[in-house]
N, C-alpha and C positions, 0 to 999 in steps of 0.2 A: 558896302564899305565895312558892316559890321562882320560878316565873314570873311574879309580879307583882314581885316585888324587879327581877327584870330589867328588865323595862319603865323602871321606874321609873330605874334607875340608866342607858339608853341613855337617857330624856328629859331628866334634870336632872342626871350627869355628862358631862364631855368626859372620855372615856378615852382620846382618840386624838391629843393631845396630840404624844408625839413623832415618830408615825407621819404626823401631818398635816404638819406643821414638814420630815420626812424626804423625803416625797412631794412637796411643795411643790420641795423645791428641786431634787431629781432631776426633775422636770419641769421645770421653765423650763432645767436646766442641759443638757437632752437638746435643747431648741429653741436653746439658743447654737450645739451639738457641730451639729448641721443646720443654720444659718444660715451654718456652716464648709463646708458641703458644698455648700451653694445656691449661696456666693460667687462660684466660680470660673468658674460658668454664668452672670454676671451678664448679659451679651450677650446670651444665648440667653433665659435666663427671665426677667430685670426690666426689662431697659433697655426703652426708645422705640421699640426697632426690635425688638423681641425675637418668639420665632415666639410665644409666648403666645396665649391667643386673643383679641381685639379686643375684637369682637362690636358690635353698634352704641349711639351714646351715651344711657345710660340715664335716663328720665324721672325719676321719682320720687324722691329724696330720699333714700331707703334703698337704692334701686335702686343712685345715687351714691355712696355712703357703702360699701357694700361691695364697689362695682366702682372704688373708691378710686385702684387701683394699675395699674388699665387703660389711664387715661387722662393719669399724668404724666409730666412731664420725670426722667431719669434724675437732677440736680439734687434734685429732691422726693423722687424713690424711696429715694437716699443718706440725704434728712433723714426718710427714715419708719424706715429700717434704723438708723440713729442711735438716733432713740428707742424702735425696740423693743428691741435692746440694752441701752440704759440701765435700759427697763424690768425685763428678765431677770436683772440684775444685782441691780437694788435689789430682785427679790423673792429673790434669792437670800442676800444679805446682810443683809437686814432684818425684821423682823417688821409696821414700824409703814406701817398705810395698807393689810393684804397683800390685804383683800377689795379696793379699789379697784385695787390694782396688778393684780391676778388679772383685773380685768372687763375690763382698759385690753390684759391680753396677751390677752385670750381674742379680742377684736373685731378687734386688731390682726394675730393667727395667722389668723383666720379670712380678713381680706383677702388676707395672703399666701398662705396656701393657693389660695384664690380666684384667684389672681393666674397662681400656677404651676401648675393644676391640671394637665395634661398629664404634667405629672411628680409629683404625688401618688401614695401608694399604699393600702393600707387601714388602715396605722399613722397615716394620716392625719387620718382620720376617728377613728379612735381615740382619737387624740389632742385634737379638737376635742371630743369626747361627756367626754374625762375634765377638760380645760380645763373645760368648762362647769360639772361637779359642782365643779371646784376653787374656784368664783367664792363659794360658800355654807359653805365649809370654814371652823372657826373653829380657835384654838389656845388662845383666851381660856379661860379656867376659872370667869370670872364674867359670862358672858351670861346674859340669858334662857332661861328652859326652852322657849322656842318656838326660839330660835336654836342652842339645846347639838340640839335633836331635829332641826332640817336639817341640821344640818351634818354628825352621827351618822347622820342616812337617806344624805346623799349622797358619805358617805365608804364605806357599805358599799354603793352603787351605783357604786361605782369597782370596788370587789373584783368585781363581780357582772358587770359589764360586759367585766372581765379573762375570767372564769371563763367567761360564753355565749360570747365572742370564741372563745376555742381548743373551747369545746363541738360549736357548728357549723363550725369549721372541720375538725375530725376529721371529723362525721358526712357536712358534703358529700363531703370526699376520700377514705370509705367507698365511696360509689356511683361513682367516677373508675377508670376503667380501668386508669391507669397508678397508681396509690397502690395497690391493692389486687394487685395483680403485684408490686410491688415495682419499678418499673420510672422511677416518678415522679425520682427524684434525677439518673439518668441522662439522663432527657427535658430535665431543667434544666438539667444540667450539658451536652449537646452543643447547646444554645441560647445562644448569642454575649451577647446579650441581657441574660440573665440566668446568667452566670458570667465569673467570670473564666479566661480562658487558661490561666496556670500552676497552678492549683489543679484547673482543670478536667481537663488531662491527668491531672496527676498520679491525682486521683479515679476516673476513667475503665479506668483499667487494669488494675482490679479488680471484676468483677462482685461480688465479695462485698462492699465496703464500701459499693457504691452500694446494695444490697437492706439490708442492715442498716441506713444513712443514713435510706430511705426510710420503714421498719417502726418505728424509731425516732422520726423525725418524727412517726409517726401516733399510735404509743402513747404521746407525752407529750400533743399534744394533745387524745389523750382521757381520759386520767388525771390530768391535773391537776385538772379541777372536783371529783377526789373526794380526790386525796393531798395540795390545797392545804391542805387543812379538819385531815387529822391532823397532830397536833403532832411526833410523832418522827420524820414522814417530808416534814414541809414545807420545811425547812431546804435539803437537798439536793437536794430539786428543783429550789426556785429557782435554786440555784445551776448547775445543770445546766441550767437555760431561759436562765441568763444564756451557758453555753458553746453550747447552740444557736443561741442568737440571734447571738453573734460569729461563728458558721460563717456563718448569712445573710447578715450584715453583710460578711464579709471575702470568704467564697465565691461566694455568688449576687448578693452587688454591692446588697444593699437596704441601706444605712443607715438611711434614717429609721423604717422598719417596726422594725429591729432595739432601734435608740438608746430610742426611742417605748414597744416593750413592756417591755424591761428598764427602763426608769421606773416604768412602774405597777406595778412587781414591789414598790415599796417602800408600797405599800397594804395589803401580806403579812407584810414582815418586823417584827418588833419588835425592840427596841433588843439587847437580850440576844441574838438571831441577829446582828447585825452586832460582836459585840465580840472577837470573836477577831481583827477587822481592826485594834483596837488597837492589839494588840500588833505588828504589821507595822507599822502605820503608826509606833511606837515605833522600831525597827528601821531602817525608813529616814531618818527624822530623826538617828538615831546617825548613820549611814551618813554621810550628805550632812553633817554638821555633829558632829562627832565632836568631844567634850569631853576636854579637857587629860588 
């Protein structure tokens, strides 16, 4: 009976309510913080003249439609960034219309993506696979039991996608020469490429924090798909994936991979994990705006 109560309560309740609503807008609000970062390459990646790839003008109709951004004037490029914009806003401040909003960002990331691929990284694709489960997401509490059990399948295909992402990427960088020496951080960090300069010396001058850097990188992501699941020890991790991913993000120079997985991180957290930010957020409102 206790397993068919479950069933029953993942077909015909939405329990994911605030975690949908939470994810939601941690997603579209990670594609603004990256549209901030794409900006200032507008030359290079969107304009008319840009090194993007061309490729030749495509037949088909769909062929069009997602080669969208190949083929216009920097003029149209401006009015597609407009409205994706507007769109990421309205899903982030709004509830109403959020499946339609959701399909309109998922088709229009996908162009852009499309667009800039060269500069894509695999937070990218991650982000399109979790866009997509986003489109079937519901918040409502009185849909259909066929609509409460998609959107409950494709809210725990979000988690699941999170969880094989860092699975295989621990188990390939097992069989990697430099991950299993410890040597991997170092390889990154005297690669121009992917580091930055003043962080990289600094890192660099210590053989011991680059082998710890390294061994650490590898034991979270293969311990997560199993310390996500317990309850006393899920909190902290996330929290510790989120100060990984800002070393990515600040160190090795990947924003969008970094911005991208700390979103989906919010597919994990429940409302009671996040409340102790209350009280900060209490705190700074004092601060900034201090009463008589």
């Amino acid at each position: 009976m206790y397993l068919v109560d479950k069933v029953l309560r993942f077909v015909s309740i939405n329990r994911y309510v605030w975690e949908i609503n939470a994810l939601r807008k941690a997603l579209y609000i990670s594609l603004v913080i990256n549209l901030l970062f794409i900006l200032p390459s507008f030359g290079i990646l969107l304009s008319d003249h840009s090194y993007a790839y061309q490729g030749v003008m495509p037949t088909s109709y769909v062929s069009k439609a997602l080669n969208l951004l190949l083929f216009t004037s920097d003029f149209q490029t401006i009015l597609y960034l407009v409205l994706y914009l507007t769109l990421l806003v309205l899903g982030v401040f709004t509830s109403k219309y959020s499946r339609s909003i959701a399909l309109l960002i998922y088709i229009l990331t996908f162009i852009l993506f499309n667009k800039i691929n060269a500069a894509t990284t695999g937070g990218s694709f991650l982000m399109l696979l979790v866009l997509f489960f986003n489109i079937f997401l519901t918040i409502k509490k009185n849909n259909s039991e066929y609509s409460l059990l998609i959107s409950n399948f494709m809210f725990w295909a979000i988690r699941f996608q999170v969880v094989f992402m860092y699975l295989f990427s621990g188990w390939f960088k097992l069989s990697g020469e430099y991950w299993g020496s410890g040597n991997a951080l170092e390889a990154i960090l005297l690669d121009p490429t992917y580091s930055t300069p003043f962080f990289a010396s600094f890192l660099l001058s210590s053989k011991v924090i680059t082998v710890i850097g390294t061994y650490f990188a590898l034991a979270y992501q293969l311990l997560f798909p199993i310390l996500v699941w317990v309850k006393q020890l899920k909190k902290p991790l996330l929290f510790a994936g989120i100060l990984f991913h800002l070393f990515i993000l600040i160190v090795v120079g990947i924003p969008d991979f970094a911005i991208f997985v700390v979103a989906t991180y919010f597919a994990f957290f429940k409302k009671e994990d996040l409340s102790c930010l209350e009280s900060y957020k209490e705190k700074v409102i004092k601060l900034i705006l201090p009463t008589k």
